[in-house]
TIVO-2410 file (N, C-alpha, C; in nm, 3 decimals):
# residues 181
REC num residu      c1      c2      c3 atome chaine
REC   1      X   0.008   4.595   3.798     N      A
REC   1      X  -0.075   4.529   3.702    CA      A
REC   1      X  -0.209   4.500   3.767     C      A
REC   2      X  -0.319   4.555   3.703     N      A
REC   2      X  -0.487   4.521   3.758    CA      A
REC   2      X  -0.466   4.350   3.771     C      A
REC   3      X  -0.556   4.303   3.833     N      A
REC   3      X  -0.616   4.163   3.789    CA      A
REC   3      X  -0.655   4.142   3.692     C      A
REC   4      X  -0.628   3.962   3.636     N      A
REC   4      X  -0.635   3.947   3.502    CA      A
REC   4      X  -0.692   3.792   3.531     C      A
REC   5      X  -0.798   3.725   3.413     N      A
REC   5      X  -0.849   3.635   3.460    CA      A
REC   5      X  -0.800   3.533   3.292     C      A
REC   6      X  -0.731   3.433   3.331     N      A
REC   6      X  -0.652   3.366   3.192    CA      A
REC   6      X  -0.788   3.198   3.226     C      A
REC   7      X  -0.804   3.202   3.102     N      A
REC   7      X  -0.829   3.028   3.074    CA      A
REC   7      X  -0.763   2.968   2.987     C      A
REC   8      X  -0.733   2.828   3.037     N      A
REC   8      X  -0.647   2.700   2.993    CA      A
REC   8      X  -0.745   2.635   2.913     C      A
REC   9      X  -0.698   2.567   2.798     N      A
REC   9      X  -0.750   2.432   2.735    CA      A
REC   9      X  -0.744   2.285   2.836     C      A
REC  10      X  -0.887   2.303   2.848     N      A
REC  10      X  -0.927   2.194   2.962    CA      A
REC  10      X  -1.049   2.180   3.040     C      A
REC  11      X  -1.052   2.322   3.051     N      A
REC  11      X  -1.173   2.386   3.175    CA      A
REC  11      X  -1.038   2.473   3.282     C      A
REC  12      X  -0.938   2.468   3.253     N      A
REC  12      X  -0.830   2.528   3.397    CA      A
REC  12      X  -0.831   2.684   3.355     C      A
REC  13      X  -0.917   2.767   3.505     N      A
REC  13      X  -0.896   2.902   3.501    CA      A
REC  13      X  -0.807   2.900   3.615     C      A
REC  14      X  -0.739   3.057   3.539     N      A
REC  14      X  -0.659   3.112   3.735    CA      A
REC  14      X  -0.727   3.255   3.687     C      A
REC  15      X  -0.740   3.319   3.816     N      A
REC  15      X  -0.718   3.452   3.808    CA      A
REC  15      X  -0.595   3.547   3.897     C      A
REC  16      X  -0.510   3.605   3.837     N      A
REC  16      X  -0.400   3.682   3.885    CA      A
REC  16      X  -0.431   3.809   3.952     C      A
REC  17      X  -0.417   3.781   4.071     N      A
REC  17      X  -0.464   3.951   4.170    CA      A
REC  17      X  -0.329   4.097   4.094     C      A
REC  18      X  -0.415   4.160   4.122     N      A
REC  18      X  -0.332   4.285   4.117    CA      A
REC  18      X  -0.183   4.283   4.179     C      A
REC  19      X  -0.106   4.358   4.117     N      A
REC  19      X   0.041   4.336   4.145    CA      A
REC  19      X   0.138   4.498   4.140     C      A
REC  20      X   0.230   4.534   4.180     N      A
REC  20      X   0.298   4.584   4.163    CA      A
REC  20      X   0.442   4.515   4.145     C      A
REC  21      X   0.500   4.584   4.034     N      A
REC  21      X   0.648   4.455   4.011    CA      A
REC  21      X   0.738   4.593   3.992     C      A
REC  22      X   0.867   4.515   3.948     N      A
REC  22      X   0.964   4.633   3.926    CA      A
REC  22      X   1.024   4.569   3.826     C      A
REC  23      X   1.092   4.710   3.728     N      A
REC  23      X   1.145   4.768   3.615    CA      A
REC  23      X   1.286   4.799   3.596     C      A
REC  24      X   1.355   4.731   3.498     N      A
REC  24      X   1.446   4.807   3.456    CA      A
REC  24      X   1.521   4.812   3.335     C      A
REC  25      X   1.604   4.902   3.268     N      A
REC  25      X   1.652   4.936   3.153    CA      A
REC  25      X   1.664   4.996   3.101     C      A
REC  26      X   1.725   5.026   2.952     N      A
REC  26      X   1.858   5.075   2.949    CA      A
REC  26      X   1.786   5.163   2.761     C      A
REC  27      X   1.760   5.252   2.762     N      A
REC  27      X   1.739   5.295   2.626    CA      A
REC  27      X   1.851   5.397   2.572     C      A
REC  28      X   1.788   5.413   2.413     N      A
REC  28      X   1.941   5.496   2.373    CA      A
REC  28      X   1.822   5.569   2.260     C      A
REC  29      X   1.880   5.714   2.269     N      A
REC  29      X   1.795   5.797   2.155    CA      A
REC  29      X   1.836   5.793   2.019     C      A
REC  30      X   1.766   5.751   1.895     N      A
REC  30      X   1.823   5.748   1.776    CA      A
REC  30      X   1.781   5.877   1.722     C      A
REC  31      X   1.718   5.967   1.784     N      A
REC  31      X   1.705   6.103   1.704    CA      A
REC  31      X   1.623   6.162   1.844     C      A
REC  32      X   1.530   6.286   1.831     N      A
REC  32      X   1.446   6.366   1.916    CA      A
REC  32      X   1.293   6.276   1.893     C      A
REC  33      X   1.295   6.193   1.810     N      A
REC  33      X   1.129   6.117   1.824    CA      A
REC  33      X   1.158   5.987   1.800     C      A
REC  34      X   1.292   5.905   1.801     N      A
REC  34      X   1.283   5.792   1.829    CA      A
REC  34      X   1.334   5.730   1.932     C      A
REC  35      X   1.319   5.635   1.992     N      A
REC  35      X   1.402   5.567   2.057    CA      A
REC  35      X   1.382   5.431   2.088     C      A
REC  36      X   1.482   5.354   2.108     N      A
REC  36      X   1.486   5.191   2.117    CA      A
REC  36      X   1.579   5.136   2.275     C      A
REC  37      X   1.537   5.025   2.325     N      A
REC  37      X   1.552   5.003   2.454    CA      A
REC  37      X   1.520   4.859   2.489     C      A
REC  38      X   1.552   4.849   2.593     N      A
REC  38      X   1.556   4.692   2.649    CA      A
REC  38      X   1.538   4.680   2.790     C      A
REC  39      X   1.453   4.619   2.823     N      A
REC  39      X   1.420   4.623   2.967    CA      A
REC  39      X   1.393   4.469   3.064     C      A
REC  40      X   1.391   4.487   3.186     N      A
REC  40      X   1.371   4.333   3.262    CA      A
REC  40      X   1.263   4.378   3.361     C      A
REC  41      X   1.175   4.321   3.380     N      A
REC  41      X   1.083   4.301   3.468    CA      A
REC  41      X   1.078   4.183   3.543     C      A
REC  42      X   1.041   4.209   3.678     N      A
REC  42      X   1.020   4.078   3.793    CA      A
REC  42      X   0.880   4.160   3.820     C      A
REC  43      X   0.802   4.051   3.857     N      A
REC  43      X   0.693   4.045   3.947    CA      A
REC  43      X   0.640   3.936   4.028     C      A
REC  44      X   0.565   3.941   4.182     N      A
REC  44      X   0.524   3.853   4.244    CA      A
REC  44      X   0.400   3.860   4.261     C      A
REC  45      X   0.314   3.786   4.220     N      A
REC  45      X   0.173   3.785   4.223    CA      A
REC  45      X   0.106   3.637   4.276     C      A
REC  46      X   0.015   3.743   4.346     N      A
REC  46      X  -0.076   3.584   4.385    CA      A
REC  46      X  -0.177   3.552   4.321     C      A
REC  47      X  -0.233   3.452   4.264     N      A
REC  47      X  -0.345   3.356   4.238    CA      A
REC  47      X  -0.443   3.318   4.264     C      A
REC  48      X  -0.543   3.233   4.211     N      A
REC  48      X  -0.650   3.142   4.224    CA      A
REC  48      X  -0.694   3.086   4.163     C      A
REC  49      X  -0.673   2.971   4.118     N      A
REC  49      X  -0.685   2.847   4.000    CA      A
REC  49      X  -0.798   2.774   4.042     C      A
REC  50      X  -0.811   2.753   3.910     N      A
REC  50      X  -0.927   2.599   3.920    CA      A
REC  50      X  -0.927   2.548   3.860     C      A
REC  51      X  -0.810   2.439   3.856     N      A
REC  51      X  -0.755   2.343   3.776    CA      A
REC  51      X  -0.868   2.196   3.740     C      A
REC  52      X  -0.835   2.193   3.598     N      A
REC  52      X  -0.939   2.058   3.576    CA      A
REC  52      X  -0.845   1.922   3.611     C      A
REC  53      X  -0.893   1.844   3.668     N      A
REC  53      X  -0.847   1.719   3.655    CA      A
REC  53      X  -0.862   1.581   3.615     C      A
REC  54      X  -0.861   1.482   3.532     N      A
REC  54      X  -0.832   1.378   3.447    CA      A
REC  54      X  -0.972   1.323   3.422     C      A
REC  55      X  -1.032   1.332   3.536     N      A
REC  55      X  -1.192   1.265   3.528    CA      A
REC  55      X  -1.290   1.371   3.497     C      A
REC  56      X  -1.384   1.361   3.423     N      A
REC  56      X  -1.470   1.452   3.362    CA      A
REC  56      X  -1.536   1.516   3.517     C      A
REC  57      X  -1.537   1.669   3.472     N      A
REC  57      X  -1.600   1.755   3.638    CA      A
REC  57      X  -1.480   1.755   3.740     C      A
REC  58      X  -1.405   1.665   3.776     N      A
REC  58      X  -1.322   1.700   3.873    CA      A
REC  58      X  -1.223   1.892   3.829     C      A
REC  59      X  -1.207   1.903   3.997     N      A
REC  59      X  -1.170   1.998   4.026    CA      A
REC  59      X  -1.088   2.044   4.094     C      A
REC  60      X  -0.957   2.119   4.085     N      A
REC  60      X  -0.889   2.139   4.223    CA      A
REC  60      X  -0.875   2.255   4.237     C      A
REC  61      X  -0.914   2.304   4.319     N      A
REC  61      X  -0.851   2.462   4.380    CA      A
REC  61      X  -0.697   2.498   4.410     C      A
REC  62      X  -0.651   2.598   4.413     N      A
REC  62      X  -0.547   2.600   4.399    CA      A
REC  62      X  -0.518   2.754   4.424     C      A
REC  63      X  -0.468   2.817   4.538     N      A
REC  63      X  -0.407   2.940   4.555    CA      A
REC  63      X  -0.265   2.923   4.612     C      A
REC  64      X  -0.241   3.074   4.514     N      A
REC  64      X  -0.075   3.077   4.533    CA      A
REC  64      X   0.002   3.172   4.511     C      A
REC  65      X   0.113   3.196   4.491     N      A
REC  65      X   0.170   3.309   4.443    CA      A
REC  65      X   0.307   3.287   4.327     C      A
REC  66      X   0.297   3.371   4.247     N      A
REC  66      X   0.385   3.288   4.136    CA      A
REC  66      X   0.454   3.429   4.099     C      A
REC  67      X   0.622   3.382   4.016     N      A
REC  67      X   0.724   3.449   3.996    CA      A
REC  67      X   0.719   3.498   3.840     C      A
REC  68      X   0.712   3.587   3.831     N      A
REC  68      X   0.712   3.642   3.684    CA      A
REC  68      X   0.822   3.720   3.658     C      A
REC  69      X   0.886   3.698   3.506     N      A
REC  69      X   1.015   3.769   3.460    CA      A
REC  69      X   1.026   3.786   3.309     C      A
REC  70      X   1.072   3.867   3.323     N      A
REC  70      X   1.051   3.927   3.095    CA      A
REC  70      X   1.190   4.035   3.074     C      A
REC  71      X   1.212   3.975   2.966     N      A
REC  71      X   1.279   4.012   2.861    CA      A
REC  71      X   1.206   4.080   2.758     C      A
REC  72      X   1.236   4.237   2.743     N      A
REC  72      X   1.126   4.332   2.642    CA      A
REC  72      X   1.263   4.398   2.588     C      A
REC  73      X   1.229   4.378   2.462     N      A
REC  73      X   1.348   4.476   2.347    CA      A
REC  73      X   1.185   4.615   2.317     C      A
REC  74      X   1.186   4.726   2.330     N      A
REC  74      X   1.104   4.797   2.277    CA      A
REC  74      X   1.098   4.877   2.167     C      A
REC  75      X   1.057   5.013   2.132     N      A
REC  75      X   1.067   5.103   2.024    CA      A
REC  75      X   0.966   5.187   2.047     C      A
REC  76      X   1.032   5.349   2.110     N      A
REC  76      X   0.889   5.453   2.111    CA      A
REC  76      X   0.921   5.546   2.028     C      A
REC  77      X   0.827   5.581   1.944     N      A
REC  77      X   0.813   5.731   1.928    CA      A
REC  77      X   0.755   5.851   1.996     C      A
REC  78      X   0.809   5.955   1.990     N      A
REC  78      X   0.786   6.053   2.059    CA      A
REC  78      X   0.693   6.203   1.996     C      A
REC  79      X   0.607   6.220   1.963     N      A
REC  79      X   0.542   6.291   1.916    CA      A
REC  79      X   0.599   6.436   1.909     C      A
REC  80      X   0.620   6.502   2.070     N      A
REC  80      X   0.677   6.630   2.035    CA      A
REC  80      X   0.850   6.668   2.107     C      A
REC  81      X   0.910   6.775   2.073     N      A
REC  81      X   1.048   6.744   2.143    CA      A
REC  81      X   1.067   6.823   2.243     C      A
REC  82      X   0.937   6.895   2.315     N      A
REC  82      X   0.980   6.973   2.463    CA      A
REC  82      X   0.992   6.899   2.562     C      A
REC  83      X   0.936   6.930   2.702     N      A
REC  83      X   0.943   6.923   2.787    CA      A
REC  83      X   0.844   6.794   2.826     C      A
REC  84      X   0.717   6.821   2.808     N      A
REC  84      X   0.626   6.748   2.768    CA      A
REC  84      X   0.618   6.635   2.658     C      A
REC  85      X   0.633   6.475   2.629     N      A
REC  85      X   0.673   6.451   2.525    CA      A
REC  85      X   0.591   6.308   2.529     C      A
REC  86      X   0.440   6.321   2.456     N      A
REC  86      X   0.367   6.183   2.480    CA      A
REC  86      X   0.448   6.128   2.375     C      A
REC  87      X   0.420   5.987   2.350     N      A
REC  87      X   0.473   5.863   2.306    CA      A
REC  87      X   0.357   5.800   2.289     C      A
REC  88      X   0.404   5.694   2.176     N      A
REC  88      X   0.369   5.527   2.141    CA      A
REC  88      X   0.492   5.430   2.191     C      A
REC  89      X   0.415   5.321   2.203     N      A
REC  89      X   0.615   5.212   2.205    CA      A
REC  89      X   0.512   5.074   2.192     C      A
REC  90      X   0.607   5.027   2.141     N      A
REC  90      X   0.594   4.857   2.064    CA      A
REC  90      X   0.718   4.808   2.102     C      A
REC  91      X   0.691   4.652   2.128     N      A
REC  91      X   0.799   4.616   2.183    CA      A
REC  91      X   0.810   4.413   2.175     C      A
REC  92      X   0.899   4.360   2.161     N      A
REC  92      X   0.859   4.196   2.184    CA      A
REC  92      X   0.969   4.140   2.242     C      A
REC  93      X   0.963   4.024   2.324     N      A
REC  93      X   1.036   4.001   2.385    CA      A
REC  93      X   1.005   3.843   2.431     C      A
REC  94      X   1.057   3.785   2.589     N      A
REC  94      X   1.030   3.644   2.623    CA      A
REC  94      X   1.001   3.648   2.818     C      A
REC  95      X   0.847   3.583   2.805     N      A
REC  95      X   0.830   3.598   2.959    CA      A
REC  95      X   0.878   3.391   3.059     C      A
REC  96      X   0.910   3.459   3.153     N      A
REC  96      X   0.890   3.299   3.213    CA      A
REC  96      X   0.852   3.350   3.345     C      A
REC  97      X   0.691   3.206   3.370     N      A
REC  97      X   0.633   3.221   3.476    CA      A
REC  97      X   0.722   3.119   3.573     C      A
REC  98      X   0.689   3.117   3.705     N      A
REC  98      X   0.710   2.980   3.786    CA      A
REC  98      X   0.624   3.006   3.859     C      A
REC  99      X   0.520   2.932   3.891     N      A
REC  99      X   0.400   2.902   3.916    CA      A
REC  99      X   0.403   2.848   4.056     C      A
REC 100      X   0.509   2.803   4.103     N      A
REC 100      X   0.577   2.742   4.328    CA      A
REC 100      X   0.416   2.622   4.349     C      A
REC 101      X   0.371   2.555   4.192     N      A
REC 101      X   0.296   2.457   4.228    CA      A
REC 101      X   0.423   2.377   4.235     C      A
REC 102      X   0.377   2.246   4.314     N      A
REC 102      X   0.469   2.128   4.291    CA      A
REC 102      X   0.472   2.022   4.176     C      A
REC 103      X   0.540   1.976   4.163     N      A
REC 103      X   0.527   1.854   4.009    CA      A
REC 103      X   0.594   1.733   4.051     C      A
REC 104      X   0.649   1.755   4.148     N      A
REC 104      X   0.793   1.646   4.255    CA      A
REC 104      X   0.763   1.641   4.390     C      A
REC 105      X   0.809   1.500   4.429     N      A
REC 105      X   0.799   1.536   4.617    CA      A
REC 105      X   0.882   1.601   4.628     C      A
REC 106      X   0.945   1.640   4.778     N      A
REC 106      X   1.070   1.741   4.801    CA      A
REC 106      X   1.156   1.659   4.804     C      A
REC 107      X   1.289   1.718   4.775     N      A
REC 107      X   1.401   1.633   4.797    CA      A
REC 107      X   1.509   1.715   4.893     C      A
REC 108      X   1.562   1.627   4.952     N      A
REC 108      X   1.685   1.716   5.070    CA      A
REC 108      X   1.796   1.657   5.043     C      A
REC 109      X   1.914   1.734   5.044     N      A
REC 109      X   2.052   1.763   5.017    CA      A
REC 109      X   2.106   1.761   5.107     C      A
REC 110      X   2.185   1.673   5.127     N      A
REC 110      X   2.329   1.736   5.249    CA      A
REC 110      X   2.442   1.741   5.211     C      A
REC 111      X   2.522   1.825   5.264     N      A
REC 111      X   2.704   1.796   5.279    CA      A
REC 111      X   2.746   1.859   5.359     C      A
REC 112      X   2.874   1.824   5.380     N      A
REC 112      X   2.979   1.887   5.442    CA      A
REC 112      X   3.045   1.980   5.429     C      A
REC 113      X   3.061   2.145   5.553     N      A
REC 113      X   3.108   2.214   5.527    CA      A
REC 113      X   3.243   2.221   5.579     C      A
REC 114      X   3.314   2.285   5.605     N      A
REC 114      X   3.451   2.276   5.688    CA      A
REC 114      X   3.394   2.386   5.812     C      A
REC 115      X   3.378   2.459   5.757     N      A
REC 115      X   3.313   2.622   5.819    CA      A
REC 115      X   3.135   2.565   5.914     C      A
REC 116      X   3.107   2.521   5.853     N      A
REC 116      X   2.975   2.541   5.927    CA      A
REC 116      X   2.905   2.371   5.934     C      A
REC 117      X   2.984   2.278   5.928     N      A
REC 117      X   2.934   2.111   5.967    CA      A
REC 117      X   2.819   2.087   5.896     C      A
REC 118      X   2.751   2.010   5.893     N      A
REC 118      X   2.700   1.988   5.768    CA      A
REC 118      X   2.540   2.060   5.790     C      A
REC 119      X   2.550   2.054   5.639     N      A
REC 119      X   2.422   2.183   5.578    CA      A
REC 119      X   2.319   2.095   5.486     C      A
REC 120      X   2.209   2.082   5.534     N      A
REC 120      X   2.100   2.030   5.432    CA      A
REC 120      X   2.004   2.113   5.370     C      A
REC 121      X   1.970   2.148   5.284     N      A
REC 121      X   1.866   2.203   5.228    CA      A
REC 121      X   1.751   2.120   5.160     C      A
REC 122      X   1.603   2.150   5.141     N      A
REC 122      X   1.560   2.089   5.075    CA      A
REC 122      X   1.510   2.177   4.928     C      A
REC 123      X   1.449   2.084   4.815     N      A
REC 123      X   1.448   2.141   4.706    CA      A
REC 123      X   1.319   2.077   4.613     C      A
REC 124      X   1.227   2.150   4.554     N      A
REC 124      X   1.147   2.086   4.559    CA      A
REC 124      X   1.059   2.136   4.363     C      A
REC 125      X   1.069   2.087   4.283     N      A
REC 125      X   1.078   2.083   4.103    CA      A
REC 125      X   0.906   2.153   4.131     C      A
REC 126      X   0.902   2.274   4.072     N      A
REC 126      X   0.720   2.348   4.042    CA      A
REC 126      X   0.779   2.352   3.930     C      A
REC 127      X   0.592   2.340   3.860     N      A
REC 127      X   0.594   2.411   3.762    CA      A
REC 127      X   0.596   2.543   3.671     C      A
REC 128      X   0.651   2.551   3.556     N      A
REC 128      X   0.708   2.694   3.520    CA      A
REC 128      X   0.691   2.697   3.412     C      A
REC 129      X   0.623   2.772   3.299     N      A
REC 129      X   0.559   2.769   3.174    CA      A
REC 129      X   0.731   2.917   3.126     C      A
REC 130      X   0.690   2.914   2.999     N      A
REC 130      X   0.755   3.085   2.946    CA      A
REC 130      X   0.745   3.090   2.773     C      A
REC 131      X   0.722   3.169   2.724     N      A
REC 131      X   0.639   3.231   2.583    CA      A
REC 131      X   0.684   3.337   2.516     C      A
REC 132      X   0.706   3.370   2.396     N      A
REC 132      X   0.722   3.458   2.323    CA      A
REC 132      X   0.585   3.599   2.425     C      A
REC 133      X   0.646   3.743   2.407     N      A
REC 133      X   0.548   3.843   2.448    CA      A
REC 133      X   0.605   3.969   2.378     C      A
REC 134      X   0.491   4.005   2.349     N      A
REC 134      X   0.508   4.137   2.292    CA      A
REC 134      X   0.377   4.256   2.356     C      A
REC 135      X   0.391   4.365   2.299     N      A
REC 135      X   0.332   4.493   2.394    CA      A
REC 135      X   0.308   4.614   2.305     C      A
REC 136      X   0.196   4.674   2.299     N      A
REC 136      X   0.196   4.778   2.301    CA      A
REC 136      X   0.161   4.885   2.389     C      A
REC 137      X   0.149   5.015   2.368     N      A
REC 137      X   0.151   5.084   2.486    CA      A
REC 137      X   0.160   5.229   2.441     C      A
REC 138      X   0.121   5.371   2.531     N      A
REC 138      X   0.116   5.496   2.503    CA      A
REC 138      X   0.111   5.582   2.651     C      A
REC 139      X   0.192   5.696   2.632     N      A
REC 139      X   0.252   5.745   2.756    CA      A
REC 139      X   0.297   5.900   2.735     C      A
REC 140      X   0.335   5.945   2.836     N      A
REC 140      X   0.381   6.082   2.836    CA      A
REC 140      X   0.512   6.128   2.902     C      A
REC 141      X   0.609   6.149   2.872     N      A
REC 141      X   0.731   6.201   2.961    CA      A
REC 141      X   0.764   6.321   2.964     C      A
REC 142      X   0.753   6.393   3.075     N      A
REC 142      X   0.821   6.493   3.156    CA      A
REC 142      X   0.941   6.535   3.190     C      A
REC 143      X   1.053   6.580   3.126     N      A
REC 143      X   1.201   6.619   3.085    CA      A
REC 143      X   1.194   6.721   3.234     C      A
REC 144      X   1.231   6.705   3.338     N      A
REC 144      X   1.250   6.771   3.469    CA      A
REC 144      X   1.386   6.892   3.439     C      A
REC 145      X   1.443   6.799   3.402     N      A
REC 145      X   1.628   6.842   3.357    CA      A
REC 145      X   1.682   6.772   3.272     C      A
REC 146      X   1.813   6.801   3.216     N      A
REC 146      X   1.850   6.771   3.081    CA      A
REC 146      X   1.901   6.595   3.143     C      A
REC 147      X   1.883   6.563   3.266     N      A
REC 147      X   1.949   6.459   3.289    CA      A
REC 147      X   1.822   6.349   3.317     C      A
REC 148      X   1.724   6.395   3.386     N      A
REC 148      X   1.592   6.324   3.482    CA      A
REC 148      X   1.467   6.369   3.396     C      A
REC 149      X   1.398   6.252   3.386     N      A
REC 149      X   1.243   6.260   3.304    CA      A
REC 149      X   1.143   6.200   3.380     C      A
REC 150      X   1.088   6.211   3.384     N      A
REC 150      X   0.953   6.091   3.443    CA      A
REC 150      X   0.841   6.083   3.321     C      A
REC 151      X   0.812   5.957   3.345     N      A
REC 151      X   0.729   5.885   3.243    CA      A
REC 151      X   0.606   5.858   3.305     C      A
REC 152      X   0.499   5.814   3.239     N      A
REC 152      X   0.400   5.750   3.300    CA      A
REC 152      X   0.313   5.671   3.135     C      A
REC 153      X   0.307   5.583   3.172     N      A
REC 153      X   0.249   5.508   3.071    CA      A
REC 153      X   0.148   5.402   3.035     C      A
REC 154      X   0.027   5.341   2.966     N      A
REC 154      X   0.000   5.267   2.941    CA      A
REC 154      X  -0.003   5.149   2.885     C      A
REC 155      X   0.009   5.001   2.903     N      A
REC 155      X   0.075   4.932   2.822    CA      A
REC 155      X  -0.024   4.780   2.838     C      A
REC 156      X  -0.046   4.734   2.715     N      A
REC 156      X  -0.099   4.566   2.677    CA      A
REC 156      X   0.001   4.490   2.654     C      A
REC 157      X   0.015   4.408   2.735     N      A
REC 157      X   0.067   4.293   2.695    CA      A
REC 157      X   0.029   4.161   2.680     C      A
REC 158      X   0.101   4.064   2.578     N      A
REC 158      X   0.046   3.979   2.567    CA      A
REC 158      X   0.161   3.831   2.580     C      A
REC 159      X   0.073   3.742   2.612     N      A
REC 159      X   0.246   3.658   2.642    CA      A
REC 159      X   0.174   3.530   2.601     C      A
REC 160      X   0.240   3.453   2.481     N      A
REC 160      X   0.207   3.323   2.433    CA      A
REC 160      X   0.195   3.184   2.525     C      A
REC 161      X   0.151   3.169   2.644     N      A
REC 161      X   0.176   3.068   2.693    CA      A
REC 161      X   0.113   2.959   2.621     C      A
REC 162      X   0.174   2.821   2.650     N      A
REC 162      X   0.112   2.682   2.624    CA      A
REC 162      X  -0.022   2.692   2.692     C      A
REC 163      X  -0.083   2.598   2.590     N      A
REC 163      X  -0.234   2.573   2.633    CA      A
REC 163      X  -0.317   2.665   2.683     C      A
REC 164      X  -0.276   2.794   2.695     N      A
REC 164      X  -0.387   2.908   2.707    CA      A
REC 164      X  -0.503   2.929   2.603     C      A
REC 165      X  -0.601   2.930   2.608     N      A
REC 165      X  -0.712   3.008   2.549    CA      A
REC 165      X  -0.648   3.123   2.460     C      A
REC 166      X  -0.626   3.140   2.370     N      A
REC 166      X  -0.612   3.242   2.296    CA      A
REC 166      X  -0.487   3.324   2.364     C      A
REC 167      X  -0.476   3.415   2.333     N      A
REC 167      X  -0.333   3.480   2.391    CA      A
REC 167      X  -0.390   3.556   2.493     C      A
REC 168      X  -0.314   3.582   2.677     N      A
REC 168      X  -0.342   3.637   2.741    CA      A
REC 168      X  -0.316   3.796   2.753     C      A
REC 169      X  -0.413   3.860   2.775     N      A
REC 169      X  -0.382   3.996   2.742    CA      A
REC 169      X  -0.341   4.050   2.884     C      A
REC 170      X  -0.233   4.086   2.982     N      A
REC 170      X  -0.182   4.169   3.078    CA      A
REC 170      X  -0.155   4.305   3.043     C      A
REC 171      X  -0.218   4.385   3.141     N      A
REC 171      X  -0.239   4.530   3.153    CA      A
REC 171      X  -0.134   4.574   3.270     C      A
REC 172      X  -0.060   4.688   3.216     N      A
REC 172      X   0.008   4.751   3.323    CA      A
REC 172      X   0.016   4.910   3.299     C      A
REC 173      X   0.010   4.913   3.435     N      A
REC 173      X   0.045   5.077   3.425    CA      A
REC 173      X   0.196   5.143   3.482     C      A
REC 174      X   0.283   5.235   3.404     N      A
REC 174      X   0.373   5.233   3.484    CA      A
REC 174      X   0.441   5.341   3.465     C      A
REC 175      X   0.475   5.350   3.564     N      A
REC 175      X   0.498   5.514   3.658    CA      A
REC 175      X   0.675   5.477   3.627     C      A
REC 176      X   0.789   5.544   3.568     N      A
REC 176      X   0.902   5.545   3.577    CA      A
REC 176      X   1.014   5.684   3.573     C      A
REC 177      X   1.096   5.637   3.599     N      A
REC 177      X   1.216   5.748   3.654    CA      A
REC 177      X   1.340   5.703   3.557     C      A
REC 178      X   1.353   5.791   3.473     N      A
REC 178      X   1.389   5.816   3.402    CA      A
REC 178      X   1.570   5.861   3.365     C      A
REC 179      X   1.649   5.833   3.395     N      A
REC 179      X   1.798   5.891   3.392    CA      A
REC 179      X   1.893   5.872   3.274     C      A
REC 180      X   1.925   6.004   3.228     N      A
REC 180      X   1.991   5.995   3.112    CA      A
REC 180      X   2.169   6.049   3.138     C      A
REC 181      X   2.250   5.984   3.059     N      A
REC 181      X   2.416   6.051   3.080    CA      A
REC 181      X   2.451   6.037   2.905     C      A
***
């Protein structure tokens, strides 16, 4: 995913550096030009905020790296049925960010193991937004063998977060491998 620059209702911008994430899922052909599918995405991306704070002008900086994950039900059509086979696809689904800001001091845990004497961890509440998202997108797949395709595609997405400025538009490009049984 390029960099993407989101504003908050407030004055709070971040901008999201470029990312590579990973893909997966599961489609099923309803004919030679349709098909419908469901997929999960993770990504880790880093940041740079500039959060407003309570008093008029205040400011906080803020870099970081935050956890991204989606739920996409899709729908492509396929224009032709060789080898070669560009596409459209539409798709909607549900993203959740976690953002590894803090909202809590840390807290630490202990107990007792039998095996390994006692174990503390600490644990510590960030904040984590998540939104209705939907996508469109246009692409081309490459049928190698009756089993392996490769794809390559373009795709907008958009993901409803709270208090965003209008809906954020995320761009991805994505290169996939394709396996059919």
């Amino acid at each position: 995913q390029p960099t993407t620059d989101v504003d908050f209702d407030g004055g709070s911008t971040v901008e999201f550096n470029s990312s590579t994430g990973f893909m997966i899922g599961l489609g099923y052909e309803l004919s030679s030009h349709l098909e419908i599918g469901a997929n999960f995405t993770y990504d880790d991306r880093d940041y740079e905020a500039s959060l407003a704070g309570d008093a008029p002008g205040e400011r906080f900086a803020v870099k970081g790296d935050l956890e991204s994950m989606g739920v996409m039900f899709d729908l492509s059509y396929y224009f032709l049925t060789g080898r070669i086979r560009p596409f459209i696809s539409t798709g909607a689904g549900w993203n959740f960010v976690d953002t590894n800001i803090p909202t809590a001091p840390p807290q630490i845990g202990c107990w007792w193991n039998p095996w390994y004497g006692y174990i503390c961890e600490d644990f510590q509440d960030t904040k984590s937004v998540d939104g209705f998202a939907y996508q469109v997108g246009a692409g081309v797949r490459y049928q190698v063998n009756p089993r392996i395709s490769l794809s390559g595609a373009y795709r907008m997405n958009w993901v409803d977060f709270p208090k965003a400025d209008g809906t954020p538009t995320f761009d991805a490009i994505q290169l996939i491998l394709n396996w059919g049984f």
